[in-house]
C-alpha positions in Angstrom: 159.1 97.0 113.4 155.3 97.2 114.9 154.6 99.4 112.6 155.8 97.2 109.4 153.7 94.2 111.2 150.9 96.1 111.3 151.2 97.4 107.8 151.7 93.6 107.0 148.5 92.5 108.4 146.3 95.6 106.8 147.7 93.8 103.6 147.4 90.3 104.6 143.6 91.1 105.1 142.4 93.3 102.5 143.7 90.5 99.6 141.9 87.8 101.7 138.7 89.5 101.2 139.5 90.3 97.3 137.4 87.4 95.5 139.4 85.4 92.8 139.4 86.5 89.0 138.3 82.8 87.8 135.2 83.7 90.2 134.2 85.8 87.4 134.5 83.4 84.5 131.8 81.4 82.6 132.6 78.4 81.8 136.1 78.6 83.2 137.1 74.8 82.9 136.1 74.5 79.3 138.0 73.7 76.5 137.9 72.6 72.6 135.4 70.1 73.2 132.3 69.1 71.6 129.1 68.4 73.4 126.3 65.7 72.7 122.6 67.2 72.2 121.0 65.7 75.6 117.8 64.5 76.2 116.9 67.9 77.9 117.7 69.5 74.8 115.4 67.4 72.6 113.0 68.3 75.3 112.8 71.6 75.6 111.7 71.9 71.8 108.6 70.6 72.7 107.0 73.2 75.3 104.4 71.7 76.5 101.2 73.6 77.0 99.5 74.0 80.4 96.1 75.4 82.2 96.6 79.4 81.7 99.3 79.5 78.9 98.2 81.9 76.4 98.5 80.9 72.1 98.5 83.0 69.3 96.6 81.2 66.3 96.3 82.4 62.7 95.2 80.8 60.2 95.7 81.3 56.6 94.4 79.3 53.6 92.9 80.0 50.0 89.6 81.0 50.9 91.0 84.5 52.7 86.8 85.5 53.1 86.5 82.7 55.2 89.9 82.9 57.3 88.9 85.9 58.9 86.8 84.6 60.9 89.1 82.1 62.6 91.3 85.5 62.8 88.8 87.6 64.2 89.7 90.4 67.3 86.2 88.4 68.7 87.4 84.8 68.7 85.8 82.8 71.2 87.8 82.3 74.4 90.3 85.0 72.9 92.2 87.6 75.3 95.1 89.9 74.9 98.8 89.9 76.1 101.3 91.8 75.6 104.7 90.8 74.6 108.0 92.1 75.4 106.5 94.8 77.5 103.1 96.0 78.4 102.7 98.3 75.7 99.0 98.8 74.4 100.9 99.5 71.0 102.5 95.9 70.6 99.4 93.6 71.8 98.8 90.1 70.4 95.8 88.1 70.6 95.7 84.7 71.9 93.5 81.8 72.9 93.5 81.0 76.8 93.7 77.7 77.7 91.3 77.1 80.6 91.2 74.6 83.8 90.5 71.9 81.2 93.5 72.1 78.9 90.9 73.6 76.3 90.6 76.6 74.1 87.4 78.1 72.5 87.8 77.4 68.6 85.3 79.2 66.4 83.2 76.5 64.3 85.5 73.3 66.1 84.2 74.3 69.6 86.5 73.3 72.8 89.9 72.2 71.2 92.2 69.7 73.9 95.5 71.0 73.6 96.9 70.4 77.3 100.4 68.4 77.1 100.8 69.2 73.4 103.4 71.1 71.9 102.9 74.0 69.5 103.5 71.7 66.4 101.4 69.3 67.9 98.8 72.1 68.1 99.1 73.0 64.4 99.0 69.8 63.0 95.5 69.2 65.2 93.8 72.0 63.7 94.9 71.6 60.0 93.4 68.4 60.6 90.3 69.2 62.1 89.9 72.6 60.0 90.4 70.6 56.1 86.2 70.1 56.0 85.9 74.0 56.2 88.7 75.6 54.7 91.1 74.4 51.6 94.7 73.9 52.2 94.6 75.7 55.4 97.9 76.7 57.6 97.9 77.2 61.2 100.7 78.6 62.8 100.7 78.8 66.6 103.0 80.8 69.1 102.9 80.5 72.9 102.6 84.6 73.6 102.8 84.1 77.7 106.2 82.0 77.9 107.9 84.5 80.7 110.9 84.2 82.8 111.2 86.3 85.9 115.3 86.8 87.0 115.9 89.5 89.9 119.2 89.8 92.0 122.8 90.9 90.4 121.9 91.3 86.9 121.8 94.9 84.2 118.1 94.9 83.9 116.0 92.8 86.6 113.0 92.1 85.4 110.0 89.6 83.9 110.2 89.0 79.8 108.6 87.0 77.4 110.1 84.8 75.4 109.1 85.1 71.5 109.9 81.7 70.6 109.4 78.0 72.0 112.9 78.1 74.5 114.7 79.5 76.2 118.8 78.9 77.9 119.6 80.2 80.9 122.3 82.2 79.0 120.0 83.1 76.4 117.5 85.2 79.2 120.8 86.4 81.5 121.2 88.3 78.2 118.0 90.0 77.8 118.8 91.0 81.3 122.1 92.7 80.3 124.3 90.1 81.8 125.5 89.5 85.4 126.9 92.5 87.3 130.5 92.1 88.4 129.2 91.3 91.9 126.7 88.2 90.8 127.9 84.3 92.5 127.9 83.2 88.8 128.9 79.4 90.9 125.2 79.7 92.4 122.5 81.2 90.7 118.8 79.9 91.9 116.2 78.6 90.0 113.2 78.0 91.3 110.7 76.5 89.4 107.0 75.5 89.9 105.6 72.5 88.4 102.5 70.0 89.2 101.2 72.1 92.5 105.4 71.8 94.1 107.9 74.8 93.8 111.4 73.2 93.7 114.8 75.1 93.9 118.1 74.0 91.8 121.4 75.7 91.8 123.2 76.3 88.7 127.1 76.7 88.4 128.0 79.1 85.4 131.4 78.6 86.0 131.2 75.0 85.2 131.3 73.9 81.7 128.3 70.8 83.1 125.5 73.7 83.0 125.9 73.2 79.3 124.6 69.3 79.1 122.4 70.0 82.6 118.8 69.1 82.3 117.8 72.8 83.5 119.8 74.5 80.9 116.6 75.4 79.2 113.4 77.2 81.1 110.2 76.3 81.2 107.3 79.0 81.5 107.0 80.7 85.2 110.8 80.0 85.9 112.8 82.5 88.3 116.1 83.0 88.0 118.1 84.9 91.3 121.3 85.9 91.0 123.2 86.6 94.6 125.3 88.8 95.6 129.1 88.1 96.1 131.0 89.1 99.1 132.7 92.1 97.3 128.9 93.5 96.9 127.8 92.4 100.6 131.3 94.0 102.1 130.4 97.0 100.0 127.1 96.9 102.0 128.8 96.3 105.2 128.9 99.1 107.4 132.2 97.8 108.7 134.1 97.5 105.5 132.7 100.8 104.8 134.7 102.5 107.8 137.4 99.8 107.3 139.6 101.1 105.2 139.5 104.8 107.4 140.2 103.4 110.3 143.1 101.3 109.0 145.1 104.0 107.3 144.4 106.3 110.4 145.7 103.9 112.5 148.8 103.0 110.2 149.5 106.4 109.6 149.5 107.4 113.1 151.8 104.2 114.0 154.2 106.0 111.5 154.1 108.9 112.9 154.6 107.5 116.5 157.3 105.2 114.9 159.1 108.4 113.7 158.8 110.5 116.4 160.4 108.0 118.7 163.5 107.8 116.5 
């Protein structure tokens, strides 16, 4: 009798610790619905540029002798970055806004384009450059839009987003997903904006992070994924002896059990 008591506990314990298979679900309370586009998502089209954001400018027109020079490798103001990796072979240049919100424009000089988007940006210079080229077209890209995500993920790591935003689910992919151990109820954002670093925690399980007002990044954001408590138990020098000691101890309970019958 002790010994099926005992065996009753062991068991009793070891599914109290096993974590829940809806733990593991995105979006587990989700149906057939539809979902408004939010302000947040209007938003997030327009990236905003900032003090130390990197743009990729090139200009094209119908004067091509004259283009090159707003295309030039020695642009004023002009550094390099690398995108999607640090690769020497996959380099774009790009203008550097400074402390000002400016960038060093050949012939237009210092260019304001602090709080503007990229479109924004375009539409400035094809303005400004009509008296010097004919029917010129800008097109801008921000080349140092990065996102940072560490923790219980495939591929920890820092990447640059090619394009103007980014989802949360959208940059858990390009780090291979969540590992089966990731808290997918509480992954942490932290975010720095204005001179204050603020923290938010985001609920993947819940079918809100879709219409929340963090689903999409900004530049500089860090995503950290924690650890469940299958992965801490796994890390636990007690669970790792756990499961030894129990079936010696059961076992020899058996035994004794037997032996006395």
């Amino acid at each position: 009798m002790k010994a099926k008591l005992w065996v009753l506990v062991v068991g009793l314990f070891v599914f109290s610790s096993c974590a829940r298979v809806e733990d593991y679900y995105y979006f587990s309370n989700v149906g057939n619905e539809e979902f408004a586009v939010s302000a947040a998502d209007s938003s997030a089209t327009k990236l905003n540029i900032l003090p130390g954001d990197q743009l990729s400018i090139v200009v094209s027109s119908s004067s091509p002798e004259i283009t090159v020079l707003f295309n030039s490798s020695n642009a004023g103001g002009s550094t390099m970055a690398a995108i999607n990796g640090s690769s020497s072979s996959n380099i774009v240049l790009g203008y550097l806004v400074d402390s000002n919100g400016d960038i060093a424009f050949p012939q237009l000089g210092n260019v304001k384009v602090i709080g503007l988007s990229t479109t924004q940006i375009q539409e400035l210079l094809e303005r400004d450059l009509e008296p010097l080229l004919k029917n010129a077209v800008v097109n801008v890209r921000h080349v140092n839009f990065r996102i940072s995500v560490l923790g219980e993920v495939n591929r920890p790591g820092i990447f640059n987003i090619p394009y103007d935003r980014c989802s949360v689910l959208q940059v858990l992919s390009m780090a291979g997903d969540l590992t089966i151990f990731g808290k997918r109820e509480s992954v942490l954002l932290i975010r720095e904006s204005q001179g204050k670093r603020t923290t938010t925690r985001l609920n993947l399980n819940d079918k809100s992070i879709l219409t929340d007002s963090n689903f999409y990044l900004k530049n500089g954001d860090v995503l950290y994924v924690e650890p469940n408590r299958t992965r801490v138990n796994q890390s636990s020098t007690f669970f790792q002896v756990w499961p030894t000691v129990t079936s010696a101890v059961t076992l020899l309970i058996l035994v004794l059990n037997n032996l006395k019958n």
